[in-house]
FIKEVO-44618 format. One record per residue (C-alpha): residue number from 1; x, y, z. Coordinates in steps of 0.5 Angstrom, whole numbers, plus 500, padded with zeros to 3 digits. Layout:
NUM X Y Z
...
//
This chain:
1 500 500 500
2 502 507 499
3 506 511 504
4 501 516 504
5 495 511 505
6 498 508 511
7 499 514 515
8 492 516 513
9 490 509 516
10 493 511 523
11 489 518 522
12 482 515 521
13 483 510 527
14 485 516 532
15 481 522 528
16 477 518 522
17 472 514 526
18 464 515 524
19 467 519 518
20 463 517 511
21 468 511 507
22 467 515 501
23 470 521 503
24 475 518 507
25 477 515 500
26 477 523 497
27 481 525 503
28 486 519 502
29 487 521 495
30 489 528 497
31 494 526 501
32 496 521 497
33 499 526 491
34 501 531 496
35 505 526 500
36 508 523 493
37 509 530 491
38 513 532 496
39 517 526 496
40 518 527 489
41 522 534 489
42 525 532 495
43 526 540 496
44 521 546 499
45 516 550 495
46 520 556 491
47 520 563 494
48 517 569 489
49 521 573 487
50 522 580 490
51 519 586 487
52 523 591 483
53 525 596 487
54 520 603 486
55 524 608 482
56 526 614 487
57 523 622 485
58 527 628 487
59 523 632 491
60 521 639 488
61 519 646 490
62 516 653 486
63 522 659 488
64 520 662 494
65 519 670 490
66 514 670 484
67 520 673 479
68 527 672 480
69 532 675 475
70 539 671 476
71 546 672 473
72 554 671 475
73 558 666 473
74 556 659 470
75 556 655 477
76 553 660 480
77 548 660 476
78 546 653 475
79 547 652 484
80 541 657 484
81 537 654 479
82 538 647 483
83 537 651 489
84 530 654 487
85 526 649 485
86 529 641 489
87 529 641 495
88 532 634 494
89 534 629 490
90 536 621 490
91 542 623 484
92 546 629 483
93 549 631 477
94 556 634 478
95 560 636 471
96 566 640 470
97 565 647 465
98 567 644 460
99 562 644 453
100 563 637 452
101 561 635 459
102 555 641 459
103 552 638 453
104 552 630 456
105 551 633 463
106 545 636 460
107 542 630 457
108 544 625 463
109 540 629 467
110 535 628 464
111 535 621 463
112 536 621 471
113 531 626 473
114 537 629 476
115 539 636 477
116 545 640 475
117 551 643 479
118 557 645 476
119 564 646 478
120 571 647 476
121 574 645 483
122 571 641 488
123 570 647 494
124 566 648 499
125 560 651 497
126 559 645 492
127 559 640 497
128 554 644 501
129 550 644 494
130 550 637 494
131 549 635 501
132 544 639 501
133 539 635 496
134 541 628 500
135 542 624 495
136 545 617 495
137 548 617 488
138 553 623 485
139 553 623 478
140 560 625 475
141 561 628 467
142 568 631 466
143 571 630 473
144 575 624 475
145 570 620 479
146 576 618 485
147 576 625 486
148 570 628 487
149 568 621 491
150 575 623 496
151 570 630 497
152 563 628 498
153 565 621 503
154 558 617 504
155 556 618 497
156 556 613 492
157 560 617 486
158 560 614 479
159 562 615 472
160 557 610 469
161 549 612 468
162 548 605 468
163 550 603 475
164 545 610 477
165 539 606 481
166 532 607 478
167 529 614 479
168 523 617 476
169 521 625 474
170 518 629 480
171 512 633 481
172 513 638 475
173 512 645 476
174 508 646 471
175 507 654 473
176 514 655 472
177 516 659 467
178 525 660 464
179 527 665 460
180 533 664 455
181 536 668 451
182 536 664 443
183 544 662 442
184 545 663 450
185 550 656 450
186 553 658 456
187 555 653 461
188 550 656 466
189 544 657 462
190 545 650 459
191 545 647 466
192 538 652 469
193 535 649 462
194 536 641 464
195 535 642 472
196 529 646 469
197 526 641 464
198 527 636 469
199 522 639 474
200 518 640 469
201 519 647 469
202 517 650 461
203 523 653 458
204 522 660 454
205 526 663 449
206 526 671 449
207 530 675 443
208 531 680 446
209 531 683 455
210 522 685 453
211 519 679 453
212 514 684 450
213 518 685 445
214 518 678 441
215 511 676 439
216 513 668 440
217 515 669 448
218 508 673 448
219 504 667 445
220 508 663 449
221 507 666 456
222 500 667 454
223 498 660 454
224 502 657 461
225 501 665 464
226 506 662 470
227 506 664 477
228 514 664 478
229 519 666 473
230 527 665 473
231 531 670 467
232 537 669 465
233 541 675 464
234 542 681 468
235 538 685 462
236 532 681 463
237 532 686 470
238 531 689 475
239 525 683 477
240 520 689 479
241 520 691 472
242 520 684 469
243 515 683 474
244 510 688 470
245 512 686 464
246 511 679 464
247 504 680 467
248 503 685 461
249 506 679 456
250 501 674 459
251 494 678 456
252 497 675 449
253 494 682 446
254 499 684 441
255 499 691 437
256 499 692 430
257 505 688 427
258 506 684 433
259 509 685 440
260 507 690 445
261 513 694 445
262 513 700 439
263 519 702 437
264 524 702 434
265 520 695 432
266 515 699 428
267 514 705 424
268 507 707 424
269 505 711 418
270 497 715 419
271 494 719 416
272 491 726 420
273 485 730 420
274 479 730 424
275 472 725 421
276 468 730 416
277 472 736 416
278 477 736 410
279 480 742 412
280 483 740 417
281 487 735 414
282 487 728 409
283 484 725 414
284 478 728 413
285 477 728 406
286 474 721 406
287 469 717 409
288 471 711 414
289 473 706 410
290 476 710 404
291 481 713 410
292 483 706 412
293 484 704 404
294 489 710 403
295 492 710 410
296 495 703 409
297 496 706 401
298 502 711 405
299 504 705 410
300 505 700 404
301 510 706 400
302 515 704 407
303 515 698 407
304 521 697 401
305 525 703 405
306 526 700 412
307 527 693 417
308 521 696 421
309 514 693 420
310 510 699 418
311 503 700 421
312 498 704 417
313 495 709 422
314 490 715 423
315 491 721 427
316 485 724 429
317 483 731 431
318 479 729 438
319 480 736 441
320 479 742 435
321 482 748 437
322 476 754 436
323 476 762 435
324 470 761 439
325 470 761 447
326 464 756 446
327 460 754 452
328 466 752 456
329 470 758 455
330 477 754 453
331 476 755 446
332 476 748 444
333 471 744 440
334 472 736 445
335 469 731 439
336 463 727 442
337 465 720 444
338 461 717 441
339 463 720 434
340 469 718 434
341 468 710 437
342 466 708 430
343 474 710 427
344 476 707 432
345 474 700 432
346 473 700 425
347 480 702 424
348 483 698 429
349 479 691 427
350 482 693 421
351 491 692 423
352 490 701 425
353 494 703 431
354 490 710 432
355 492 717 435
356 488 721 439
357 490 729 439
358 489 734 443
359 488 741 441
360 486 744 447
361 486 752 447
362 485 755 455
363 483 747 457
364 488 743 462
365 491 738 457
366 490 733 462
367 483 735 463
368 482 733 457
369 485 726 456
370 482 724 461
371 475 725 456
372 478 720 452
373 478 714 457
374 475 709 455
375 478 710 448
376 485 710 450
377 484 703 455
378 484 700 448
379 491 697 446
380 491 700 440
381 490 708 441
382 495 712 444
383 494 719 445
384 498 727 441
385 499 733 445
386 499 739 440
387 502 745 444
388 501 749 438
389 494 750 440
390 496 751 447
391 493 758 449
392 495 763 456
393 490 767 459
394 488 772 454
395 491 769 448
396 487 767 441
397 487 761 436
398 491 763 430
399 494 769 433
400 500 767 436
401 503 759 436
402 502 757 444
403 506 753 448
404 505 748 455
405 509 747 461
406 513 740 462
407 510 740 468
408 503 740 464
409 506 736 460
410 509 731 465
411 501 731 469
412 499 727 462
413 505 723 462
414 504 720 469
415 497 719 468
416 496 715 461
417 502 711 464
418 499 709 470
419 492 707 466
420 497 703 461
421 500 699 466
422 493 699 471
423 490 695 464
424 496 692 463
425 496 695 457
426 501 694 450
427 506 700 451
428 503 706 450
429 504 712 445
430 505 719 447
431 506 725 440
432 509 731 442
433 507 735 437
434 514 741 436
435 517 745 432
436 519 751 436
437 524 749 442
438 519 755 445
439 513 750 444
440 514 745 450
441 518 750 455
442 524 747 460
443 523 741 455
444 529 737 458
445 526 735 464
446 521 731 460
447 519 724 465
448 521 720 459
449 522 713 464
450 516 711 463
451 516 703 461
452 510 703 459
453 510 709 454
454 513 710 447
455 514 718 447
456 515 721 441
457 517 728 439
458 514 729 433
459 516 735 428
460 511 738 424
461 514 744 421
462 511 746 414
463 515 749 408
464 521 749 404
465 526 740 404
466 530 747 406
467 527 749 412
468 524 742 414
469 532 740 415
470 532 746 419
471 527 744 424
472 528 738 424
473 536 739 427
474 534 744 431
475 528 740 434
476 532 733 435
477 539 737 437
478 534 739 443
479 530 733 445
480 532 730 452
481 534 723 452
482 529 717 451
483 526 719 446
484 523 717 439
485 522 722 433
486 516 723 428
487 516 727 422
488 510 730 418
489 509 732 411
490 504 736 408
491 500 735 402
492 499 743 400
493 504 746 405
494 510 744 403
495 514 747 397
496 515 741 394
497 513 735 399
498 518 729 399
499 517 723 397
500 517 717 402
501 525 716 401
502 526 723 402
503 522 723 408
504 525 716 412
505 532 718 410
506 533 722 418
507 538 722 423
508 535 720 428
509 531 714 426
510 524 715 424
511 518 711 428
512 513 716 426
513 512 720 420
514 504 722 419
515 501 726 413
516 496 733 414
//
């Protein structure tokens, strides 16, 4: 009889007994193939195999500040990235400033979820660095690894990815955004760029120190619209100023031409006058959409003639200076609103960038801008001060050519700055009319630091190409600094007016040339 039947014949007459025969046969089968199964194999059962190890993460952190603009020198650069945004990591990568080593840093880095620091000796802040992140394992690219290992004791260092452990990407930092310049293969940037892409940061590309300046970067920004900003580059500063730009870049509204800065990426051609009224300039001697049809008429004349992209304009009279008082007393004719609202949207919609001038006889300049709000909170609508027109107690239009105070002036220069940069608008322009020095007096202490202005000094003397030159030497030679500069040309009052190449072909560089 089988083993297994006899040890089941010595259980059934202690514990079997009364039990069924039928089941205690089943039962004896069991045992029978269990028992001969173990004698079989003459071993224990198999142990499973251990699980695979769980892949490590780094643990990561949003900068503390919302902007930072970072600068020095490579190591530095890399150790401020690292330190902003990993609070630890199970690998770190150390490479030597050496291009070779940056560009294998960089990828290795990525392929291990692991930061970069760099180092051209082994010091004691670069210690610090990397105790600092806790990690079990160094990676070293470019350095001896006996080397940098006799430096950090306790951490396995290697030379080889292969022997890193597995490791796995961290939680990204999805509202963080680096801003690079293009070409930028400086060691220090290469490595913000992989500690960056590591913790899932988006990495910007901006030409230029305005991210509002390069229409890419402000589609960009516009769709991630970060929390937190690292630059690279100390022209991106300072980090207040950055700061606004960046909250202005991230509306995505771009001017005519694209971007939202205005100069010198622009030049703006317009036409000027007030609606309905030929008198007053080419402007009016059409209706609305003839006027678009010969504005950009005059802008396309440009385009052969300059690297700016040239933008028609309309520069519309909003506020007529009068040789009646009128009802106010200011002998000042404020165009409605509503009357002008539909040049303005039709010319905007249209690729337009539209000015509104002030002529504003006895009335306060800033007064009336002020009327003219809710047209000027518009992205594409700047604003033109004629001081010409400007009229003392006592003075008459047409009768002398008047003059403002750069304290008036600067009143106006405060507040359309301020409504730009409350509305975050695109940069914002600012005409002064001038072809007498005497016209805008103590002209040298115009605010012109505005970030969110593009002041313009515009001579729109009439006459002879001789005369014209004249002024405009004498205007230009005067103009404090910070300044663009614009031009007019009359279609009945200059003998003979130039052609588009006369015009454009100034020192100092044309951003503005308008026809009356």
């Amino acid at each position: 009889m089988p083993r297994g039947f006899r040890v089941l014949s010595l259980r059934a007459n202690r514990g079997l007994a009364g039990m069924p025969l039928a089941t205690i046969a089943v039962l004896a089968l069991f045992a029978a193939v269990a028992v001969g199964t173990t004698s079989c194999t003459g071993a224990a059962p198999h142990d499973p195999p251990p699980p695979p190890p769980v892949p490590l993460a780094p643990g990561t952190r949003p900068p503390a500040s919302g902007t930072s603009v970072l600068s020095g020198a490579a190591d530095v650069i890399a150790a401020d990235v690292t330190t902003r945004l990993f609070a630890s990591s199970p690998v770190v990568v150390v490479a030597s400033q050496d291009p070779t080593a940056d560009r294998a840093a960089a990828r290795q880095a990525l392929l291990a979820h692991a930061p970069v620091l760099l180092t051209s000796v082994v010091s004691a802040m670069l210690r610090a660095q990397v105790r600092a992140l806790d990690p079990r394992d160094v990676l070293a690219v470019g350095i001896a690894g006996n080397v940098l290992a006799a430096q950090l004791p306790g951490l396995h260092v290697v030379t080889n990815p292969a022997l890193l452990p597995a490791t796995k990407a961290p939680a990204p930092l999805s509202h963080l955004a680096l801003l690079v310049q293009p070409g930028d293969s400086d060691a220090g940037t290469l490595a913000a760029i992989a500690t960056a892409r590591v913790a899932g940061a988006h990495v910007i590309v901006v030409r230029g120190d305005d991210p509002r300046a390069d229409p890419a970067a402000i589609v960009a920004l516009s769709a991630i619209r970060p929390q937190q900003v690292l630059a690279i580059g100390s022209g991106f500063g300072p980090a207040g100023r950055l700061a606004s730009r960046i909250a202005v870049a991230q509306t995505g509204v771009q001017l005519p031409g694209g971007g939202q800065v205005l100069f010198p990426a622009h030049l703006l051609a317009a036409l000027y006058g007030n609606p309905g009224t030929p008198s007053l300039g080419a402007l009016g001697q059409q209706g609305l959409q003839a006027s678009i049809a010969r504005a950009k008429s005059v802008a396309a004349a440009y385009r052969s003639l300059t690297r700016a992209r040239v933008v028609p304009a309309f520069e519309i009279i909003a506020t007529v200076a009068q040789a009646h008082p009128g009802l106010d007393g200011d002998y000042s004719y404020e165009s409605p609103v509503a009357s002008l609202r539909p040049w303005v949207r039709q010319a905007t919609a249209a690729g337009l960038y539209v000015i509104l001038d002030l002529q504003p006889g006895r009335a306060s300049l800033l007064a009336q801008a002020k009327k003219y709000q809710s047209l000027l909170k518009l992205p594409n609508v700047g604003l033109a001060l004629d001081p010409e027109w400007k009229l003392a107690p006592g003075q008459l239009p047409l009768r002398q050519i008047g003059s403002v105070s750069i304290t008036e002036v600067n009143s106006v220069v405060r507040w359309l700055a301020g409504l730009t940069a409350r509305y975050r608008l695109p940069q914002k322009l600012l005409v002064l009319h001038q072809f007498r020095l005497s016209m805008i007096r103590n002209e040298h202490r115009l605010d012109a630091g505005y970030d969110d202005l593009a002041i313009v000094i515009h001579m729109d003397g009439q006459g002879t190409p001789g005369d014209k030159r004249q002024t405009w030497q004498t205007i230009t030679a005067a103009a404090p600094a910070g300044v663009f500069f614009g031009w007019k040309d009359f279609y009945v009052k200059d003998h003979p007016m130039m052609g588009p190449r006369q015009t454009i072909n100034r020192t100092p560089r044309l951003s503005m040339i308008s026809y009356e």
